[in-house]
C-alpha positions as a Markdown table, in Angstrom:
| # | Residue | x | y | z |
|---|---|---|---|---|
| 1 | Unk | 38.6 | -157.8 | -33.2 |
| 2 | Unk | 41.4 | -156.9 | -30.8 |
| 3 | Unk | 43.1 | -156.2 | -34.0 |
| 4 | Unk | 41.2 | -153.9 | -35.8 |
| 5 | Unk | 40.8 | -151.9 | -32.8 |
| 6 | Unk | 44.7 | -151.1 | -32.9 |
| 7 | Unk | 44.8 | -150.7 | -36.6 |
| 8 | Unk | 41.9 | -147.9 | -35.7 |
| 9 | Unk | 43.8 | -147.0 | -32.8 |
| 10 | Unk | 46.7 | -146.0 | -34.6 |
| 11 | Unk | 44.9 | -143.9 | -37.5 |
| 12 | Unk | 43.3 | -142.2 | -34.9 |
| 13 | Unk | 46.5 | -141.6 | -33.6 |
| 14 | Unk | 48.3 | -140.4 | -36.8 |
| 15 | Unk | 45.3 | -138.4 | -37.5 |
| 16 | Unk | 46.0 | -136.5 | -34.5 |
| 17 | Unk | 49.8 | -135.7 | -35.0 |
| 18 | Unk | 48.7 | -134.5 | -38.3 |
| 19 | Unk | 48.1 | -130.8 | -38.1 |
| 20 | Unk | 51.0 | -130.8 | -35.4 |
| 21 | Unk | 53.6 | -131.5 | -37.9 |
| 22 | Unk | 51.5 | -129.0 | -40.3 |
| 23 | Unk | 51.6 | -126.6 | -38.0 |
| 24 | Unk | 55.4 | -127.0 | -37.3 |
| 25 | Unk | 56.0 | -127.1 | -41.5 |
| 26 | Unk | 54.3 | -123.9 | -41.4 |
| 27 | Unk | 56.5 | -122.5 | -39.1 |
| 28 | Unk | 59.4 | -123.8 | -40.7 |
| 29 | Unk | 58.2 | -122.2 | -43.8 |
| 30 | Unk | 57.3 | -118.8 | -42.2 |
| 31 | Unk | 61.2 | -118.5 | -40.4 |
| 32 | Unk | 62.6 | -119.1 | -43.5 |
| 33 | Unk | 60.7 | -116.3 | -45.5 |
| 34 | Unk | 61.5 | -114.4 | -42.9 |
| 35 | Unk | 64.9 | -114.3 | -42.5 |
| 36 | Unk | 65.2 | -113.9 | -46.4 |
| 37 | Unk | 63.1 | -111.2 | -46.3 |
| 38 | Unk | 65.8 | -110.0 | -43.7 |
| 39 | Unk | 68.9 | -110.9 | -45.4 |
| 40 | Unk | 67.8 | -109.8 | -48.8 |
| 41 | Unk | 67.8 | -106.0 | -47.9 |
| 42 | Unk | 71.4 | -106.6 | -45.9 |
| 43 | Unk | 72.9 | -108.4 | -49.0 |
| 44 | Unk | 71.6 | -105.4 | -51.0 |
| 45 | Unk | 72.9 | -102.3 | -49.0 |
| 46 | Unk | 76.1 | -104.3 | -48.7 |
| 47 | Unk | 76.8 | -104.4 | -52.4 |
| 48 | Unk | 75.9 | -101.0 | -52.7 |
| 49 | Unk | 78.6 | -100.1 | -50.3 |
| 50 | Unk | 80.7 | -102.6 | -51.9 |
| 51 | Unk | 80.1 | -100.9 | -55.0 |
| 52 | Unk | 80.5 | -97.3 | -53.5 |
| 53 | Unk | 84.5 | -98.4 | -52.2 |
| 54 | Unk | 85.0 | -100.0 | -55.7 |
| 55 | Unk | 84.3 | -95.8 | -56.9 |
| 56 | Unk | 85.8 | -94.2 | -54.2 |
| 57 | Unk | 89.3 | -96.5 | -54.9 |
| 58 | Unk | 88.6 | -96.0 | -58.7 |
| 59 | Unk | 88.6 | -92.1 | -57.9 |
| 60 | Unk | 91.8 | -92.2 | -56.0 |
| 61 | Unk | 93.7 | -93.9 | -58.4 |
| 62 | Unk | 92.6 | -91.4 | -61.2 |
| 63 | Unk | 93.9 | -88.5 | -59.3 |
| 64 | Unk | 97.2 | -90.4 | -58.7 |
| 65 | Unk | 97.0 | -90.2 | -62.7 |
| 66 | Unk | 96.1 | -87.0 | -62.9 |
| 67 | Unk | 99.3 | -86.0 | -60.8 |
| 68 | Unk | 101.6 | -87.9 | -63.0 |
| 69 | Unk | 100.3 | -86.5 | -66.2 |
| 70 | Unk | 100.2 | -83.1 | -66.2 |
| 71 | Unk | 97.4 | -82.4 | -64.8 |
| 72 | Unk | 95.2 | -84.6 | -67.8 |
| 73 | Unk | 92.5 | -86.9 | -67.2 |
| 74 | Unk | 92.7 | -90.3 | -68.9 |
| 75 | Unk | 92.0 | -91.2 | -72.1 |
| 76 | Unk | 88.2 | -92.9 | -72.6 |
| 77 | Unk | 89.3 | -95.6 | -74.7 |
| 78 | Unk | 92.0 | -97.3 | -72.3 |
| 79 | Unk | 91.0 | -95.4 | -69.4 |
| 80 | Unk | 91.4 | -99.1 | -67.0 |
| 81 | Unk | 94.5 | -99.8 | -68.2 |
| 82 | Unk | 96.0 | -96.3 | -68.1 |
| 83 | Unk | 94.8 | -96.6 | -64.1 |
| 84 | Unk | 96.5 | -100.5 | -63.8 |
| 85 | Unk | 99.4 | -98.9 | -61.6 |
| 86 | Unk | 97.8 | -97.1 | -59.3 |
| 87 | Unk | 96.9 | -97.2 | -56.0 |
| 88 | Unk | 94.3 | -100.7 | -54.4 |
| 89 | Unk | 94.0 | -101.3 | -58.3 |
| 90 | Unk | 97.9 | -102.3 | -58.6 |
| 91 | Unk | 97.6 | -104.4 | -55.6 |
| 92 | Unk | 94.3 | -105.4 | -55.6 |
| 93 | Unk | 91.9 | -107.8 | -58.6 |
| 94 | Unk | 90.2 | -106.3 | -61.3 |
| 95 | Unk | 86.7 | -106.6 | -59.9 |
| 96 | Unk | 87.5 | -103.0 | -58.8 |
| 97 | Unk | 86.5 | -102.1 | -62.0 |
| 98 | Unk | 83.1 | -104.0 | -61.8 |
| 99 | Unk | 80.0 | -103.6 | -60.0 |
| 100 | Unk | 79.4 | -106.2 | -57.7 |
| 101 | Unk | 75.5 | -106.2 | -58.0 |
| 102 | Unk | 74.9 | -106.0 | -61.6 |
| 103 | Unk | 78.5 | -107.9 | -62.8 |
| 104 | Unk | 79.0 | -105.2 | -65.5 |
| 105 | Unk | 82.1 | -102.6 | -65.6 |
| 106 | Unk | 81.8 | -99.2 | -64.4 |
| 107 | Unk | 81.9 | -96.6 | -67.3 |
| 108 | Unk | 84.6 | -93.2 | -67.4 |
| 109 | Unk | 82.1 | -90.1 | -68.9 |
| 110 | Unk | 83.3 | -89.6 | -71.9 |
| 111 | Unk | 83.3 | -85.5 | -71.5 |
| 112 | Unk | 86.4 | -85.8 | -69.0 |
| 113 | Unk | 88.1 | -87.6 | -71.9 |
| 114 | Unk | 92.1 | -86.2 | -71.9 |
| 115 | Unk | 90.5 | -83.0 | -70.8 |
| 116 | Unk | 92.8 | -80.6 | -68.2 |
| 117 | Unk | 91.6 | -81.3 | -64.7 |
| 118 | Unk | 91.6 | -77.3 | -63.7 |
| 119 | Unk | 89.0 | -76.9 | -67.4 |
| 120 | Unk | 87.0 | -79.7 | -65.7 |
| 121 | Unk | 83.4 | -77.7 | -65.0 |
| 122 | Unk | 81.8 | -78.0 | -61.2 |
| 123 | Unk | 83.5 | -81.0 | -59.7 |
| 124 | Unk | 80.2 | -81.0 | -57.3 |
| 125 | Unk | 77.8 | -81.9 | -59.9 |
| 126 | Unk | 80.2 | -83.4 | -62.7 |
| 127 | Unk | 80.0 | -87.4 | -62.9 |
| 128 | Unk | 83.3 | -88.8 | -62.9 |
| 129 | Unk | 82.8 | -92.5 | -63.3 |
| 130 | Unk | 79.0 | -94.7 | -63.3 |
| 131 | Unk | 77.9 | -98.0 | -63.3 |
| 132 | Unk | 75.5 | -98.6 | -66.4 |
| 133 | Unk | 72.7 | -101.2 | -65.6 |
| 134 | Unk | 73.6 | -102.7 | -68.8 |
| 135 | Unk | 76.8 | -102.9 | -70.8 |
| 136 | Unk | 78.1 | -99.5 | -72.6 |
| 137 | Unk | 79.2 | -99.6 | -76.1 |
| 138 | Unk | 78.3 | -96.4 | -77.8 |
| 139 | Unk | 77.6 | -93.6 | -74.7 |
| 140 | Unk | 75.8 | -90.4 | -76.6 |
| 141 | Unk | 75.7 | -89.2 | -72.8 |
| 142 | Unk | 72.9 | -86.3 | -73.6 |
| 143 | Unk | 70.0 | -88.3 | -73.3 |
| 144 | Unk | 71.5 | -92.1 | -72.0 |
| 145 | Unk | 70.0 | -93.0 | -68.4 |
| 146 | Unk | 70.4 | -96.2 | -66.8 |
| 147 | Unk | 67.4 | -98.4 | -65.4 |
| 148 | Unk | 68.8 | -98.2 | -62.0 |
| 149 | Unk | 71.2 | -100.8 | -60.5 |
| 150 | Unk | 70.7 | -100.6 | -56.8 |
| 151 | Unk | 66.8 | -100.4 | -56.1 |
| 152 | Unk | 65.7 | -97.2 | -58.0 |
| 153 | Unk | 69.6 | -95.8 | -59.1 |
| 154 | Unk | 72.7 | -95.9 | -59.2 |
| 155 | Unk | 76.4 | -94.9 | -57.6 |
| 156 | Unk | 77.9 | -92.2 | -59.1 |
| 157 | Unk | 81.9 | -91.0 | -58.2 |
| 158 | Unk | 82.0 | -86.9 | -59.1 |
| 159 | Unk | 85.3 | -85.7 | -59.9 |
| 160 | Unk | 85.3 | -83.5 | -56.5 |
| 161 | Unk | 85.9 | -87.3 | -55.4 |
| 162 | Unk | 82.6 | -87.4 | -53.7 |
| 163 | Unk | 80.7 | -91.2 | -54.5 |
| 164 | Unk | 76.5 | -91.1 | -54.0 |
| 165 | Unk | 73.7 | -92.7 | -54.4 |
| 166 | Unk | 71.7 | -91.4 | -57.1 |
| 167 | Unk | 68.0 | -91.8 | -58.2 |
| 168 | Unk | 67.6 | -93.2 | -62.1 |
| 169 | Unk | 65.2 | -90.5 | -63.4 |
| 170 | Unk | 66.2 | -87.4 | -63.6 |
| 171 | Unk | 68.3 | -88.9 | -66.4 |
| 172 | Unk | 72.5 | -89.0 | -65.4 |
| 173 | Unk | 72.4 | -86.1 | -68.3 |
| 174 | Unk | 71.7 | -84.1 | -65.1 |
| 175 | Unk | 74.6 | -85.0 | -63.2 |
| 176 | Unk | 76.9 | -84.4 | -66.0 |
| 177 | Unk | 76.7 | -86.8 | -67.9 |
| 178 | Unk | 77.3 | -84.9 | -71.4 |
| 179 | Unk | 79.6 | -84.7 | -74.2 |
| 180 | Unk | 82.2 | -82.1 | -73.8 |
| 181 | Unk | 80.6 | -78.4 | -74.0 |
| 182 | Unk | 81.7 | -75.8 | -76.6 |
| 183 | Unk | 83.1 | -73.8 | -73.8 |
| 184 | Unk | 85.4 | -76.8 | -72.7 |
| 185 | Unk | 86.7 | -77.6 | -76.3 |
| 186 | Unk | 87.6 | -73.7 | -76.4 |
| 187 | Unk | 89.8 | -73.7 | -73.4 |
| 188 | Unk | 91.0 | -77.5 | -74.2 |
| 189 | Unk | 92.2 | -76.2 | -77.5 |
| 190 | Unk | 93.4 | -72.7 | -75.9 |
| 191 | Unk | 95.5 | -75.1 | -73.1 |
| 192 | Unk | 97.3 | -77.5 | -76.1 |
| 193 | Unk | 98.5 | -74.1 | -77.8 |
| 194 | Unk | 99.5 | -72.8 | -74.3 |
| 195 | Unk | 101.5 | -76.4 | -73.9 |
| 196 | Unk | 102.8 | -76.7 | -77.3 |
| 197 | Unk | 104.2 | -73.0 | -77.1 |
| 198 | Unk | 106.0 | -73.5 | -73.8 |
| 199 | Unk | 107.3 | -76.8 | -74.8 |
| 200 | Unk | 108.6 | -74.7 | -78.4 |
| 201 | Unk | 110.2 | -71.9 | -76.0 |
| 202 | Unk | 111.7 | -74.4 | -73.6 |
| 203 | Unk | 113.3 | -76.3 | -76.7 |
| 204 | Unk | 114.7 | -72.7 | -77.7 |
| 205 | Unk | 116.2 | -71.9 | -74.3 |
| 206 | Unk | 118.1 | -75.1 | -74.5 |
| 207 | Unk | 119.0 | -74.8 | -77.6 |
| 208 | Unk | 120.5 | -71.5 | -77.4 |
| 209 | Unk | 122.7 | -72.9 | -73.9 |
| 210 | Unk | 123.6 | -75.6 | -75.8 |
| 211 | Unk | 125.4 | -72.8 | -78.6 |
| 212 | Unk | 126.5 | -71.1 | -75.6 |
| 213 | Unk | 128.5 | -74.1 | -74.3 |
| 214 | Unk | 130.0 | -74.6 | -77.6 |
């Protein structure tokens, strides 16, 4: 009898720590979804600020570029290795050239491709370099738009050297995003004639101080 009554004594007892260690589980539980639901946002706005310096390096090393070669924006194609040299690229790793969020590589708009940096069209507005929110093989830029990489956009680096945050829809088409206008092929072609005949008279003036010596 004497027994029993402890066996019952004791299921009374665990019967009553129970809930308490429910209760505590809950808690547990609760703290933890809290503190994502507090580090989530944090972890977020950091990559997008990571993501922003990535841009604004990107940006400086491009007008580095731009000093050394006349004036003339990379080449699309190669455009990474073409900035290798320059600037936190040289020294730093080549995540610079990759979103930290979305682990795919920024993209050069295609309308700056070897185009004159004085024919380049408001710097404001005119999209220098994106991040695509999935890999870029064929860019028609007119009507492309990206789902959005951090929350509802993107980061964008505008060749005034500016880098924002900007909202998916309108599409990027808006924010220059475009194949090279008519008016820019015009002056692009009027610029290589320009270069080609100074580089033809230079070559003449040389020539004639080289007879001239003789």
């Amino acid at each position: 009898m004497g027994v029993c009554g402890t066996c019952f004594g004791k299921r009374r007892m665990k019967s009553r720590l129970s809930p308490r260690y429910i209760a505590l589980g809950l808690i547990v539980v609760g703290l933890g979804v809290a503190l994502y639901s507090i580090a989530l946002p944090l972890r977020s706005r950091a990559q997008k600020t990571a993501c922003q310096t990535n841009l604004k390096q990107i940006e400086l090393a491009t007008m580095q570029y731009v000093r050394d070669y006349d004036e003339l924006f990379m080449l699309a194609p190669k455009w990474k290795e073409q900035l290798a040299p320059y600037g936190s690229i040289k020294r730093g790793p080549a995540t610079f050239y990759i979103c930290p969020t979305s682990k795919i590589d920024y993209a050069f708009n295609s309308a700056l491709n070897g185009l004159p940096l004085t024919l380049a069209k408001s710097p404001l507005t005119l999209a220098m370099f994106y991040e695509p929110s999935h890999p870029v093989i064929a860019d028609n830029g007119a009507s492309w738009n990206s789902d959005g990489v951090h929350g509802a956009g993107s980061n964008v680096c505008f060749q005034d050297g500016h880098v924002a945050w900007v909202q998916s829809k309108p599409k990027f088409s808006d924010v220059g995003l475009t194949q090279i206008e008519e008016y820019n092929r015009q002056r692009y072609r009027e610029f290589l004639t320009q270069k080609r005949l100074r580089e033809q008279f230079q070559g003449d003036m040389a020539a004639r101080k080289r007879s001239k010596g003789k």
